[in-house]
N, C-alpha and C positions, 0 to 999 in steps of 0.2 A: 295711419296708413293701413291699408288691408290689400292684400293679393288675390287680385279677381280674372279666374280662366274665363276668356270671350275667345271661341271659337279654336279653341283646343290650345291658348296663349296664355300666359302669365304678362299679367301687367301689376304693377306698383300705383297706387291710385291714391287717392283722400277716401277716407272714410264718407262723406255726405257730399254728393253728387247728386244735379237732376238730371234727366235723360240726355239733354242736350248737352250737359258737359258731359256727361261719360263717354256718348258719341263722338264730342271734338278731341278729348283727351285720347282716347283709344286711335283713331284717325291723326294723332300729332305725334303719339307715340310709334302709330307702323311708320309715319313719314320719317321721324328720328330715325330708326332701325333702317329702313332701306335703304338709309344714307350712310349706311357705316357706322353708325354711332348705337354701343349696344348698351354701352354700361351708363345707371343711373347716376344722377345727381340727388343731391342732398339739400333736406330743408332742418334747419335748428331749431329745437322745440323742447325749452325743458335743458338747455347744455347738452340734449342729444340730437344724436345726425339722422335722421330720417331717411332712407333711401325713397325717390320716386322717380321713376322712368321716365316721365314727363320734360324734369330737368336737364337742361344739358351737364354733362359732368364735368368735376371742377380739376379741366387738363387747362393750364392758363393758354398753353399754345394752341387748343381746339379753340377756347374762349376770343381769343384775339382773332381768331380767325370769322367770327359771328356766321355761323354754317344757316343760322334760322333768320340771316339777310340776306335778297336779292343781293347777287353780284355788283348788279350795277348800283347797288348805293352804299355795299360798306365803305368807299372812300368817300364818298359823298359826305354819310354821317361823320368819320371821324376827320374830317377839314372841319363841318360844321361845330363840331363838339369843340374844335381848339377857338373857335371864333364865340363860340355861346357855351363853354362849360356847362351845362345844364345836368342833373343829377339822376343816373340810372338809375330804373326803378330795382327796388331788392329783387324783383323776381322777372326782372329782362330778361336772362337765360332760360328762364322757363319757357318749353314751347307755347304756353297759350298766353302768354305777356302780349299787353293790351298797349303797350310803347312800343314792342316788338313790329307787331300789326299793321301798326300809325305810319311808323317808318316804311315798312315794307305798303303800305297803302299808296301813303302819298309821294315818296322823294322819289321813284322813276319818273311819276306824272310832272312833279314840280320843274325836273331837270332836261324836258322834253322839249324840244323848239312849238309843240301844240298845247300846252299847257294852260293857255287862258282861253281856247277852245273847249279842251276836253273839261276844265272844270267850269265854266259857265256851262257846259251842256249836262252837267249832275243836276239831279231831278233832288231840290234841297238847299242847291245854291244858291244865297242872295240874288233877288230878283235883280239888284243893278250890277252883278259881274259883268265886267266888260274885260279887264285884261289882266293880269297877274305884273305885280309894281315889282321887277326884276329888280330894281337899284333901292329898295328899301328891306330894312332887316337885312337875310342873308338870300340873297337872290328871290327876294319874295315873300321870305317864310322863315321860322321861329320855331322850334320845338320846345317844350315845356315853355310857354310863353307866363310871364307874370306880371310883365309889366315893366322891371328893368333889367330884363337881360341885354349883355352884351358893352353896358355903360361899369362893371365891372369895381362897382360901388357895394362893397358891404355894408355899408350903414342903410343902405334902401329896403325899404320894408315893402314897397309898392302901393298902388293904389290904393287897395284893400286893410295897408298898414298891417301885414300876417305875415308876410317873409320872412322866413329864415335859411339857414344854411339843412334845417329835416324837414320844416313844414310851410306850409303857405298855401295858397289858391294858385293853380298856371294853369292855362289849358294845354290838351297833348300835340299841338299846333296854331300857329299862326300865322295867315295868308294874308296880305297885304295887295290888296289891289285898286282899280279905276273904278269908278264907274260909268256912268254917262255923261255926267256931268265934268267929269275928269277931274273930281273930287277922289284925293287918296283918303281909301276905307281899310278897314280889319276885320276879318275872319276868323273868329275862334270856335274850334273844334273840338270837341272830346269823344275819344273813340274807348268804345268797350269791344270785346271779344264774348268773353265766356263768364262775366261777371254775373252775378246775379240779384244784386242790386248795385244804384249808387254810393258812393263816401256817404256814409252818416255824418249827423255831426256830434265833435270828438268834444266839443264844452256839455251837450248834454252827459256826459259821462264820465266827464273830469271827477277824479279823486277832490279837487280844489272847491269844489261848488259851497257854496254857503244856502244859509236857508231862505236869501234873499231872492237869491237865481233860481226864477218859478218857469220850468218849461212847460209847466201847463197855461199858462196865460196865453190869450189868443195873439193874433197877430196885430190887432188895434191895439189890443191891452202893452203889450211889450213896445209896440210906437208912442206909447205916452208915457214910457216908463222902461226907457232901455235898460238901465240898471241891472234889471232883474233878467236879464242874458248874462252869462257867464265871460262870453265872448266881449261883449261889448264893455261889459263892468271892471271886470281884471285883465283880459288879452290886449283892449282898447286896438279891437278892428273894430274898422268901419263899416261895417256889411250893413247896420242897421240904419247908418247916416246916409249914405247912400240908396237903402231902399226907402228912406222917408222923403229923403231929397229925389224920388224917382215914383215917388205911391201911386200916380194914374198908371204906370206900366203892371203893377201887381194887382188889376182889376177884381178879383174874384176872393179875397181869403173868407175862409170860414170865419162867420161872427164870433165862435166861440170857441175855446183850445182845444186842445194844446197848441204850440208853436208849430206850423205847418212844415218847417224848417230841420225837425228832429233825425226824422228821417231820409232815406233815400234823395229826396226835393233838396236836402242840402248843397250835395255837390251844384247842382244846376243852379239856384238860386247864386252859391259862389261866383259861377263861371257868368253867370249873367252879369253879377256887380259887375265881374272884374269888363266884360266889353259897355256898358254903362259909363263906367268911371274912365275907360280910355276914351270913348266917345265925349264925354265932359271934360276931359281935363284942357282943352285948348291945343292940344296938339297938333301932331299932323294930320290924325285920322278923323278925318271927320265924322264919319258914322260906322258904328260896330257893329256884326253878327255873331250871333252863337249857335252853333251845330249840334248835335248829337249825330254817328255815323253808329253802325252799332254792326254785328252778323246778322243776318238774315235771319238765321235760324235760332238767335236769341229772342224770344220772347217774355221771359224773367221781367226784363223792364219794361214791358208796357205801360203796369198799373199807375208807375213813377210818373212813367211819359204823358200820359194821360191827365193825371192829377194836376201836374206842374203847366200842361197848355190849358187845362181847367182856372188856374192861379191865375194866369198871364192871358188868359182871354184870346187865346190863338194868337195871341202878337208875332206878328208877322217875321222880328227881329229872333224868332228860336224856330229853326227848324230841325228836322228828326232824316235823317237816309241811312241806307245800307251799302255795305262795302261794294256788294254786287253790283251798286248802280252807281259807283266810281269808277268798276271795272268795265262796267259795261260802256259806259261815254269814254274811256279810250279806248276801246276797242273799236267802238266806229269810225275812229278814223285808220281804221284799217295800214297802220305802219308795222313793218315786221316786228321793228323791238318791242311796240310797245304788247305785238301780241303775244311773243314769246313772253315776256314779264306776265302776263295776263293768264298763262295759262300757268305758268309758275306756280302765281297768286291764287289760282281755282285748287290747284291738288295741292299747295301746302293749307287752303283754310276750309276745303273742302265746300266751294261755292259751285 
């Protein structure tokens, strides 16, 4: 942490920041303070307590009160939460929490009598949205989605075979809707804020690796020879059975290594198995989408975004939008709440 005057202000920041998070952090921090709320929170590092302005601080009755959620969804969320337990992230109190966001993104729109208007008209959304499946999930939608939420099964690993009660693949949303054919589909979503890359992946890096686990092998090399993932050898997920069992969708990998998968491309290549495997397993949903929503004014993951439509050959099944142009398709249909929500959502993410 370092103490940096902007414009005759002390703030509490991270040491290594690009332009655009110092911008949203500084902009999240005056939003905090305007609001009454002056004194920092704390991050643990080392058994020591780090002050940063950024976080909210830890009064449990400010906490319970979630000041950095739209009114009209902290009840929302915490019905939802007793219906899907699903596991806040460590750093949700923090103003630029990317769960934080998600919520305040989507649960006004989702809870709106225009809702399968306003999101078939997001410039991103599955080309066959037609209406939001109210009577499926929890009125539509899913937060931390994995695969078995809500069946309240701890033995279930999901799809993917990676669940646990700390880690696993989920997306930070899941919409369930029609389409034209009045085929019930799935929408899964990952929304970043001020992140500056994707999840890497954590078996490249595992303390456990043996010298059999080659992440420099290409991506043919490691499909004829899963073993030599870490993942697939000792974790025994599926990510690689599943992309072999799916390899026309992964058009493009480099002839030659390392594993395209090391980096940033991992979280997405995740989020991709996991709407793949819900789309294959026979279920209800017959065909699954994957999103990226991101700010606007992050551009950190382009080069991600790019490589990984590079991998997947623009397939149609992963699209990329911004929050702005969530906000902006409700806002054209021109209802007071949902503009008042709208401009809420402008001055707390600075759109």
């Amino acid at each position: 942490m370092k103490i940096q005057t902007i414009d005759g202000r002390d703030y509490k920041l991270p040491n290594e920041l690009n332009d655009f998070q110092r911008k949203m952090y500084v902009h999240l921090i005056n939003w905090k303070w305007a609001h009454g709320i002056d004194a920092s929170g704390h991050y643990e590092h080392k058994k020591e307590l780090i002050p940063y302005d950024a976080i909210l601080p830890e009064d449990d009755e400010l906490r319970n009160k979630m000041p950095h959620i739209h009114e009209s969804s902290s009840e929302q969320l915490r019905a939802h939460h007793r219906r899907n337990p699903f596991r806040y992230h460590p750093h949700f109190y923090h103003m630029s929490s990317s769960q934080a966001a998600n919520i305040n993104l989507f649960l006004p729109i989702l809870h709106h009598p225009c809702a399968s208007a306003i999101l078939a008209g997001v410039k991103g959304a599955p080309e066959d949205f037609v209406a939001l499946a109210t009577g499926e999930l929890d009125h539509g939608y899913c937060l931390e989605f994995w695969g078995g939420n809500m069946k309240h099964d701890k033995s279930d690993k999901g799809p993917l075979g990676d669940k646990s009660a700390k880690t696993g693949t989920d997306a930070d949303i899941a919409i369930a809707y029609y389409n034209h054919a009045g085929e019930l589909c799935l929408w899964l979503i990952e929304h970043k804020l001020t992140e500056k890359e994707f999840t890497t992946c954590g078996g490249f890096k595992s303390k456990g690796r043996q010298t059999r686990h080659d992440c420099k092998r290409s991506f043919a090399e490691i499909l004829k020879n899963k073993g030599t993932c870490y993942y697939h050898d000792v974790c025994k997920y599926k990510y690689w059975d599943i992309t072999e069992a799916n390899r026309a969708f992964f058009k493009n990998p480099a002839e030659h290594g390392p594993c395209p998968f090391q980096g940033g491309m991992n979280q997405l290549w995740r989020n991709q198995l996991l709407a793949l495997a819900v789309e294959q397993a026979g279920g209800p949903f017959k065909h699954a989408h994957f999103s990226v929503v991101r700010h606007p004014g992050n551009t950190a993951l382009d080069a991600t975004l790019t490589a990984y439509k590079d991998l997947i050959d623009a397939n149609p099944k992963f699209t990329v939008f911004s929050s702005a142009e969530v906000v902006r398709a409700a806002e054209a249909h021109g209802d007071e709440k949902l503009r008042e929500w709208a401009k809420w959502y402008r001055n707390l993410y600075s759109l």
